[in-house]
N, C-alpha and C positions, 0 to 999 in steps of 0.2 A: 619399403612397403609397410602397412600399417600393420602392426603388431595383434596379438590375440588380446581381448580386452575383457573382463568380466562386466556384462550388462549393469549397467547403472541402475539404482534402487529408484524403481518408480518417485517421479517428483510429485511431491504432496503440496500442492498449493492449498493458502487457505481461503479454502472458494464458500465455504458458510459463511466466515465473517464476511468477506469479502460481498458477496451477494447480500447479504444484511445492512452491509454498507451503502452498496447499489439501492439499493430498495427502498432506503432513509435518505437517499442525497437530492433526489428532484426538488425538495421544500429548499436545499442552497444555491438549485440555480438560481440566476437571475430572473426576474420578472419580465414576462415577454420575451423572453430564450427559447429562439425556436430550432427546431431540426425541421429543416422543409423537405428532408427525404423522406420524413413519415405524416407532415400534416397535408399534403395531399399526392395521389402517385402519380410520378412521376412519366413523361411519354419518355420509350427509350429514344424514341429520336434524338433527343437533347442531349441525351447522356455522355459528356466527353468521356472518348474512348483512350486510356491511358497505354493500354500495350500496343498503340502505333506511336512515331518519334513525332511526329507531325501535329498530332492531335488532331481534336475532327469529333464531329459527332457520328452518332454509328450510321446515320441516314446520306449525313453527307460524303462518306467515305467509299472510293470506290470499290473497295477491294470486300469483301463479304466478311461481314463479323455480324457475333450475336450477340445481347448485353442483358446479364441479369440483375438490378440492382430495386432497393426500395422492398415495396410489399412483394414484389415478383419472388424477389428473393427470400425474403421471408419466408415466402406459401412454401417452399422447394426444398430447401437445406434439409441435406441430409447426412447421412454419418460419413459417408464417402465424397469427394468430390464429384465421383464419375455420377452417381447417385442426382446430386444437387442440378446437372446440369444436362440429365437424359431424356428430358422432356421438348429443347431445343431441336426445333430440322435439323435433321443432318449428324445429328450425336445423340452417341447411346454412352452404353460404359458397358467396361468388362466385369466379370463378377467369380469371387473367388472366397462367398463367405461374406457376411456383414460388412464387417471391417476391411476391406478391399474390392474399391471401384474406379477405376481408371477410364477417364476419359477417349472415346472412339471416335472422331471426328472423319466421317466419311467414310466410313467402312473402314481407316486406317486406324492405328494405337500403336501402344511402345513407345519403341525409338522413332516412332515418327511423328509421334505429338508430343509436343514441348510441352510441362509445365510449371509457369512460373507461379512467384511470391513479387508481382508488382515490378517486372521485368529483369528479374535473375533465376535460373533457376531453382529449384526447391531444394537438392542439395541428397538427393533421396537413392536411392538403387531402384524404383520401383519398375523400371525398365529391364532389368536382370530375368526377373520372375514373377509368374502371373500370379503367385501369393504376396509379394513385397505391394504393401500400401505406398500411397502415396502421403506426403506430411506434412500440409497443408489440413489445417482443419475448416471447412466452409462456415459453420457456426460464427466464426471469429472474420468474415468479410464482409467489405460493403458494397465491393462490387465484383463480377464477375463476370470473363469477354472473352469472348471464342472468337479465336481468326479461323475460317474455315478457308481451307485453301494452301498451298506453301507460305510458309511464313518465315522459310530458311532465310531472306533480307534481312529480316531484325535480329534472327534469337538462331542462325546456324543451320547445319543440317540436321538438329536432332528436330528440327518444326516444319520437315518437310510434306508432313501432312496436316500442319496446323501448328497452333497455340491455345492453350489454356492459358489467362491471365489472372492471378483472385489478387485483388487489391484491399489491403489488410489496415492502412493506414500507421503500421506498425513504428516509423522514422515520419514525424509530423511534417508536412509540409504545409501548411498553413496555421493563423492564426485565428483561436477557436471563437465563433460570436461571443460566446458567452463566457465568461471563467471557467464554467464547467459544463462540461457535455458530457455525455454516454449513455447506454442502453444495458439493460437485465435482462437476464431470461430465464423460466424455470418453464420446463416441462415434462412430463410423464407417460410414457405408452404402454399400451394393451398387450402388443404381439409379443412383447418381448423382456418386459416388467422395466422398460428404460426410465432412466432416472438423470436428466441433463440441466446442468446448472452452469449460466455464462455471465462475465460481466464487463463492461468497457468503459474506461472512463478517457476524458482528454481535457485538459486545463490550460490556460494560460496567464502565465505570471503577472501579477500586478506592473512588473516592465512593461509587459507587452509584449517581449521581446522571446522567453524561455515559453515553451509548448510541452508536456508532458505525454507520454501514453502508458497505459495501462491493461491488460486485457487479462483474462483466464477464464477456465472451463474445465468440467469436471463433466465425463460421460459411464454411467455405469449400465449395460443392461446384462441379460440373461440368456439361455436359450428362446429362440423362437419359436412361436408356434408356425405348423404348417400345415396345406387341407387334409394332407395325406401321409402317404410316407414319402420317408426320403430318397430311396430309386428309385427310377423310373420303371414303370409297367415293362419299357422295351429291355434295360438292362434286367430286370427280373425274368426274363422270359426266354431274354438270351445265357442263362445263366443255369435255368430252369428250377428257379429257387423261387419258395413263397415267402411274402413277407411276415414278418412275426408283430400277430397283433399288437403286441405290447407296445412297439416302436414306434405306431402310428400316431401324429400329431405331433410331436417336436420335434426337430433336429438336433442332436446333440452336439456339444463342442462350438456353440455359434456366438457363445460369449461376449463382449468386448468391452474395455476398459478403456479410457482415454481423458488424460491431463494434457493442458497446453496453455500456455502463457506467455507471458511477453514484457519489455518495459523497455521504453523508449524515451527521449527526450532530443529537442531539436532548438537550436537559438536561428531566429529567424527577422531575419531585415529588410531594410524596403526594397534590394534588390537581388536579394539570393537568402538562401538557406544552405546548414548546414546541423547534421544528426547525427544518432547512433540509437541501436537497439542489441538489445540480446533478447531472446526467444526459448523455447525448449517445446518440445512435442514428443509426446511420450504415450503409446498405446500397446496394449493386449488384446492378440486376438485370435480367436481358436481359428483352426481348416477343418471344416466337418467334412463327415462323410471321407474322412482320411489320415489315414495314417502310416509312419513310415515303416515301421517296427516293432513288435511287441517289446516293452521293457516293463524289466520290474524294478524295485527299487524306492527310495525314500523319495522325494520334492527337492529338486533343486535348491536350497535353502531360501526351502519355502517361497518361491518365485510363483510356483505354478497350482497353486493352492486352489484353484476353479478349474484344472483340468479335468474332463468329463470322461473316464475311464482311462485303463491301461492301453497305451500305443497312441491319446491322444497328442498332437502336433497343437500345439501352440506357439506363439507368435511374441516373441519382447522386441520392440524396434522404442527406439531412444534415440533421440536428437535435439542437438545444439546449436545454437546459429549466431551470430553476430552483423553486425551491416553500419555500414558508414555511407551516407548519401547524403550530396552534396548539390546544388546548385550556384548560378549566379546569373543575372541577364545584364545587357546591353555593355557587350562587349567587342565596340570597333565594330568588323564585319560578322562579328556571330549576334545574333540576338538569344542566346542564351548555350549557358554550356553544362552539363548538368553528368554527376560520377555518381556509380554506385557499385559497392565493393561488400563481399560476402563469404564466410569464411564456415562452413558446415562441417561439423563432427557428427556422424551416425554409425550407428550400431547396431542392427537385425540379428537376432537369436532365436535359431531356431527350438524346441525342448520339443523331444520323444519321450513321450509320456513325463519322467519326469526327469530325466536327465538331456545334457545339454548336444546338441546333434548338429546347427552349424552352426558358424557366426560369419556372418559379414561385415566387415571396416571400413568404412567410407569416408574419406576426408576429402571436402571439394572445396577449391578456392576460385571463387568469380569477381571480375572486374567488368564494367559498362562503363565506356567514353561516349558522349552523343555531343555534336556541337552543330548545332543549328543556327543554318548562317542567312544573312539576309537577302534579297530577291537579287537574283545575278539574271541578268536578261530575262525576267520574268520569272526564273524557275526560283519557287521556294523551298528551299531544301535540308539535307542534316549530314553528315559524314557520322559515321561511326566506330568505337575499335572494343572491339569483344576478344575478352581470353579467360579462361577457365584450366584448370588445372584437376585431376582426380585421381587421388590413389586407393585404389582398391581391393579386397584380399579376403577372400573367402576360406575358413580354416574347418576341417572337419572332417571325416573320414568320407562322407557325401556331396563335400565341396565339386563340383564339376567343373566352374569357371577357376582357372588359376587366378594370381596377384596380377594386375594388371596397372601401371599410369597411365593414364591419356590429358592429350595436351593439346586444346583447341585456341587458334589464333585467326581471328577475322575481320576483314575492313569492309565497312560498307559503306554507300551513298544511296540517301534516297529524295528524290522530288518530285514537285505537283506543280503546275501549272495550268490557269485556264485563259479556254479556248471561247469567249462569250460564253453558249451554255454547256462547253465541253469541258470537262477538266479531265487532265491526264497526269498521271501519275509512271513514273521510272523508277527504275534502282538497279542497283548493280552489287553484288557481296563475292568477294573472296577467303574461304580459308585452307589455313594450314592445321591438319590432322596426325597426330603419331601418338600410335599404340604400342606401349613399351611393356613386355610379360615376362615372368620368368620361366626363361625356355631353359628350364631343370626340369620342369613340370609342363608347359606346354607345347602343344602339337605343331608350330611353328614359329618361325621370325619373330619380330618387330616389326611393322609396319607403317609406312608414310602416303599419307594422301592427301589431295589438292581438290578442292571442290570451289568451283563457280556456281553461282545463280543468278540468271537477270529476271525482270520481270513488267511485264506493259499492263496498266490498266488505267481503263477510259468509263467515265459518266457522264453520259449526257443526258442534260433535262430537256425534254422537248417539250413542257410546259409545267407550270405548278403542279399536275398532278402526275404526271407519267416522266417514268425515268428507265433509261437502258443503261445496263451495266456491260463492258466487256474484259475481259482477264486474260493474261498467255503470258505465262511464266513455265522458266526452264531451267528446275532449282536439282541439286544434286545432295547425296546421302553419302558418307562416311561408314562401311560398316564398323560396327559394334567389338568389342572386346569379346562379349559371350558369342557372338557368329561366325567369329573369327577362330575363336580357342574351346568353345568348350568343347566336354571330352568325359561324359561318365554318365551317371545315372541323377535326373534329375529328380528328385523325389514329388516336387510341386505335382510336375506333370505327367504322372507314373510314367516315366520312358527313359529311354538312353538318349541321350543329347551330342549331336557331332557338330562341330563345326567344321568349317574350312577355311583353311587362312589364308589361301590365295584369292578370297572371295575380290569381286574390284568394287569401284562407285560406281552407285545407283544411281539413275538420273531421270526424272521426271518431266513430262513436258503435260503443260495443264492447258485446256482452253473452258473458258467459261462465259455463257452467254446470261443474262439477268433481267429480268422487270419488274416496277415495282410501280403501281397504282393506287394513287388515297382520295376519294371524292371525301364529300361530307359524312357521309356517315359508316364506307366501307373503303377495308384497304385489301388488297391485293398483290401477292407478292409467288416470283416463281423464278428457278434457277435450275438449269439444263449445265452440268462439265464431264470431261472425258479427260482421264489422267492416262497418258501413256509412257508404261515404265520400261527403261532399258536397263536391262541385270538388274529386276527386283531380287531380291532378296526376302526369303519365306522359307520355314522348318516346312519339310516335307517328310512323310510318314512312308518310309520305307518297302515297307511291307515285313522287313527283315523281324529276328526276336532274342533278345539277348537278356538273357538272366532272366526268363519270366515276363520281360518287357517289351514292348514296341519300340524302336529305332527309330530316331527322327534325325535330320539331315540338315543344315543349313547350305540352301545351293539359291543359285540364282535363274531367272530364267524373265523374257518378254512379258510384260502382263498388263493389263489394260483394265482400267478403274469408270464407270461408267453412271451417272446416277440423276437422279431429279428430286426437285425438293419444294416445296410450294406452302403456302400460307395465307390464312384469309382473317380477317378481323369483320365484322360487321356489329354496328352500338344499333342494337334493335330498337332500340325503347329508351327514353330518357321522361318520364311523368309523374304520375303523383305512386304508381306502383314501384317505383323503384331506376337505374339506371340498368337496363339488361345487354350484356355482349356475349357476342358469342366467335371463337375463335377456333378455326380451324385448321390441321395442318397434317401433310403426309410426307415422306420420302419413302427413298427407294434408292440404292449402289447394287452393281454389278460388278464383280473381278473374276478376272478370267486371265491363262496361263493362255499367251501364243503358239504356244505349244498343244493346245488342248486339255481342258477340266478346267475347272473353278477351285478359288485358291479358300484354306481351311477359314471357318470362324468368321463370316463377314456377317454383318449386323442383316437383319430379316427385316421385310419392306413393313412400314407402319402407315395407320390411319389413325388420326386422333383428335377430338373436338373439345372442347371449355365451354360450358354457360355459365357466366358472372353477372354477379346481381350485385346493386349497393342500393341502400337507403339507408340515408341519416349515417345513424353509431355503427347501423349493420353492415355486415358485408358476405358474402356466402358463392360457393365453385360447385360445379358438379362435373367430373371429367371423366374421358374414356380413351384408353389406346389400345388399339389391336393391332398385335405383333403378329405379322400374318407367318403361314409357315415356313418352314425355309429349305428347300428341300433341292437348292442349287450348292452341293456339297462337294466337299474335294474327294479322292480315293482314299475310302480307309474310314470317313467320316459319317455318322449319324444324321437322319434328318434330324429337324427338329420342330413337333407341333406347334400350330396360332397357339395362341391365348389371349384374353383381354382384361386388363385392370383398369379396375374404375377404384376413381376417389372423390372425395369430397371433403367441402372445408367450409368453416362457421367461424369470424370473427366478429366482437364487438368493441368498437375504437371510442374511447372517450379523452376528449383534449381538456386540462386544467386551466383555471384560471390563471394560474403563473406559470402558463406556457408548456407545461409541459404534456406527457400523455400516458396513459394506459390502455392497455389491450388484453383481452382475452381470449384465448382460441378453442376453437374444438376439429382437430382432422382424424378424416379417416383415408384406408389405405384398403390395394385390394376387396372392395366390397362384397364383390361379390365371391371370397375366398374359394381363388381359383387355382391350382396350381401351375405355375409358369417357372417354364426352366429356357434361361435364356442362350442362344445358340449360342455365342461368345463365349460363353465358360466352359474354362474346362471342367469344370465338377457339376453340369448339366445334367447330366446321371445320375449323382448323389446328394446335390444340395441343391432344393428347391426354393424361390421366391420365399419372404415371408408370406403367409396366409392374412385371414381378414386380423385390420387393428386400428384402433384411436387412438391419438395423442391431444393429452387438453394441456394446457400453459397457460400462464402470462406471461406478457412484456411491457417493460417500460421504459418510454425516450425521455432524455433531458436535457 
């Protein structure tokens, strides 16, 4: 088991010179070096979708995924992943404070959505506990792909309710137009005094042959501001406490720091490639509105030097990465066979105020075989073999999860074949699961489990414009180390934490019906699925109270996942005023226990529209979402009120004459400084939304 580690000294990249560099390098690219993902945007339909084995653009693919890449992505990145990518049908993210946002895909999250670094996983714990980030920084991607749906075929049972994919470019796999590519970024906000500075570069050797990469960022901001205070009216009331003027308008302890960087290099030939990178992602981030302990005492030598009073909880996670990826094509019966191997050292430390309260150890080692083999009686297809290895070991006097290995091993196949205008798609994944703990310390066994998933899905075009999608897949879940063994008091979640080790697999049966509609000038898109789970698996709130705290349970029970999702694009206007679209879009999930009640935290139904304008250099958004209320809660649970945030955005894009480009922004956020507390969180009661804010930048492509 991994050993107790003293947290690593923040990495100090140097991102001044560095961004000075960025900023002075456009005048050496070449002349007429373009980046065509920023000189005009991009439809996502084109966008080859990289976390399926098949490939595929995201329109031609049967299976439902969503793609953020280009100015999309631009507009959106935010300090969290889940953040970046909650504007999408069908996903929100979790929220636990700035610096932690985790992607919900379907009303599901955790262990049930997978997320990758360009199809392995991140390497992260953020699955343990709803404060643990996720360590992927979105800033540093080019693209970004949600599978909605099981996605346990590619990537296991931990993507039984999805995938996250961010594609970082980090292990070069092609050769760059230009000697020199990459993009700067410097910007600044209002809510929260943030200060973010990014840069990427990618070269290719006078061979031809050796590909470079480059990338860093530096994020600093402060406390945020907020409309109001940071409890809610309902916990103030149930408490029967008033708030103290003083405290109104910030939240304290919402901090966050973050360095991340990366260097890469790939020798690359006329029919494969082969790479290597190392990485490092390193951030600080307070838990407002919470704390474990009062302590007193000096600063952890000087770690915690912006904690924001005594008993504040802050956040050191530090992480290391390494990756070897490989390809090679036209081999006999495969037409390509492509590896990719990854080796993650991580470190979460928790500080009470200012001494040290827990640490978690993470060592995760991941391998990817895909070998995609040529048309065998029509079907085109891939075998695959996935294994993963984790040791894990939480040290502290509030550790709850013991030391735990797990060790996942799985074979898959998956193929497409078309039918004239039908194409269908199969697969098939088996693995092998075993959770090894030390039962000195926990509440039961070792345990072994065996999970299958298959899965059908069909697209048919019934003409250029209209297309039916259908899905039925019947993928299976593994539970967890923490649902199996924990056992104590979790502090994230002020409660006692039980597991149960006899818990069994979870198993999913998905059906999903699809349309999608594009005349000339409007598209229309809409998606009806019902997930029914046998021995889901869900903390349930006891009613029990141990030490001052609420009891929560990991048990399993029937439950059924229900929801609709829908999207409309219309280009109003294309004249001498400008090009005007306007996009609209709502969902809505239902879960519900067979047994009767609705299960805790499920995302609340949304409505939400865009008007976008361009002319010329200019470009400009005006947008609204209301999160309606959510007042289908489990026992024990809070409702939680609508709210609606609006924003908007101002950019001016100007192209050089030697190709390259500049841009200028101006965003705003919450307009109408509203207070919104998102039902997902659990610190919904004391840590609210940021309030109203702007961010102005530039960037530059080369």
């Amino acid at each position: 088991m991994p050993q107790h580690s003293q947290p690593r000294p923040p990495a100090r990249l140097p991102l001044a010179l560095a961004l000075q560099l960025a900023l002075s390098l456009p005048a050496l690219a070449a002349p007429g070096a373009e980046d065509p993902r920023h000189r005009e945007p991009k439809e996502l339909e084109t966008v080859e979708v990289r976390g399926v084995v098949l490939g595929g653009t995201a329109e031609a693919l049967a299976r439902p995924v969503e793609v953020l890449a280009g100015e999309g992505l631009d507009a959106v990145k935010a300090v969290t992943l889940g953040d970046t990518v909650n504007r999408l049908p069908g996903v929100q993210s979790t929220y636990f404070g700035p610096g932690v946002g985790r992607p919900i895909v379907r009303g599901l999250e955790g262990a049930r959505v997978q997320v990758l670094a360009d199809g392995l996983g991140s390497g992260d714990v953020s699955t343990v506990s709803a404060d643990h980030a996720v360590s992927i920084e979105p800033f540093l991607a080019d693209q970004v792909e949600v599978l909605k749906g099981p996605a346990t075929l590619l990537y296991g049972s931990g993507a039984i309710g999805g995938a996250v994919n961010v594609i970082d470019g980090r292990v070069p796999e092609r050769v760059t137009e230009a000697p020199l590519e990459g993009r700067a970024e410097l910007r600044h906000g209002s809510v929260n005094d943030e200060k973010t500075g990014m840069v990427r570069l990618d070269a290719t050797a006078a061979s031809g042959n050796l590909v470079f990469h480059f990338d860093a960022l530096h994020r600093e901001t402060g406390d945020y501001e907020i409309p109001g205070f940071a409890e809610s009216a309902a916990l103030l009331a149930e408490e029967g406490e008033e708030p103290d003027p003083a405290t109104r308008g910030l939240l304290p302890n919402s901090a966050v720091r973050t360095d991340s960087g990366a260097l890469g290099v790939s020798w690359i030939g006329a029919r494969g490639f082969l790479g290597v990178a190392y990485s490092l992602f390193d951030t600080r981030y307070g838990i407002p509105g919470h704390a474990h302990e009062e302590h007193e005492g000096e600063e952890h030598e000087g770690e915690e030097e912006e904690a924001h009073g005594e008993g504040g909880v802050r956040i050191a996670l530090d992480q290391r990465r390494s990756e070897v990826r490989g390809g090679l094509d036209d081999l006999g019966p495969f037409a390509s066979v492509r590896l990719k191997i990854a080796d993650t050292d991580y470190t979460h430390t928790e500080f009470e105020g200012g001494e040290v309260g827990t640490v978690f150890d993470n060592r995760g080692r991941e391998a990817r075989l895909e070998l995609t083999h040529r048309p065998w009686g029509g079907w085109k297809g891939a075998f695959g073999l996935q294994w993963s290895d984790r040791d894990f070991a939480a040290i502290g006097e509030e550790a709850f999860v013991p030391a735990s290995r797990s060790r996942d091993t799985g074979l898959f196949w998956i193929g497409e074949r078309g039918f004239g205008p039908v194409k269908l798609e199969l697969g098939a994944r088996h693995d092998r699961n075993r959770v090894a703990v030390d039962e000195s310390v926990a509440i039961g066994p070792d345990r072994d489990f065996d999970t299958t998933s298959l899965s059908a899905a069909l697209k048919w075009d019934v003409n250029e414009s209209l297309h039916f999608s259908l899905g039925l897949d019947r993928a299976q879940r593994a539970p967890t180390a923490e649902e199996l063994y924990s056992d104590g008091v979790h502090v994230a979640t002020q409660s006692v934490e039980r597991g149960d080790p006899a818990l069994d697999v979870e198993t999913a049966h998905r059906a999903e019906l699809g349309a999608h509609w594009h005349g000339e000038r409007l598209k229309l898109g809409v998606s009806l699925y019902e997930v029914r789970f046998d021995d889901f698996i869900y903390l349930t709130d006891t009613g029990l109270v141990e030490e001052e705290l609420p009891v929560r349970q990991w048990t399993q029970g029937d439950a059924r996942f229900r929801g609709v999702e829908a999207e409309a694009e219309w280009q109003i206007a294309d004249n001498a005023s400008g090009a005007w679209d306007l996009r609209l879009f709502g969902d809505r999930v239902r879960a519900t226990l067979d047994a009767g009640g609705h299960l805790p935290r499920i995302v609340p139904a949304r409505l939400g529209g865009e008007l976008r304008w361009e002319l010329g250099a200019w470009r400009a958004s005006l947008g609204a979402v209301r999160y309606l209320r959510q007042d289908e809660v489990a026992a024990n649970e809070r409702e939680t009120p609508g709210y609606t945030l609006v924003d908007a955005h101002l950019a001016w894009h100007r192209d050089t004459p030697g190709g390259n480009a500049w841009e200028v922004f101006l965003d705003g956020s919450n307009l109408l400084d509203e207070e919104a507390r998102p039902h997902t969180s659990f610190l919904k009661d004391l840590a609210p939304l940021p309030g109203r804010g702007f961010t102005v930048g530039v960037r530059t492509f080369f």
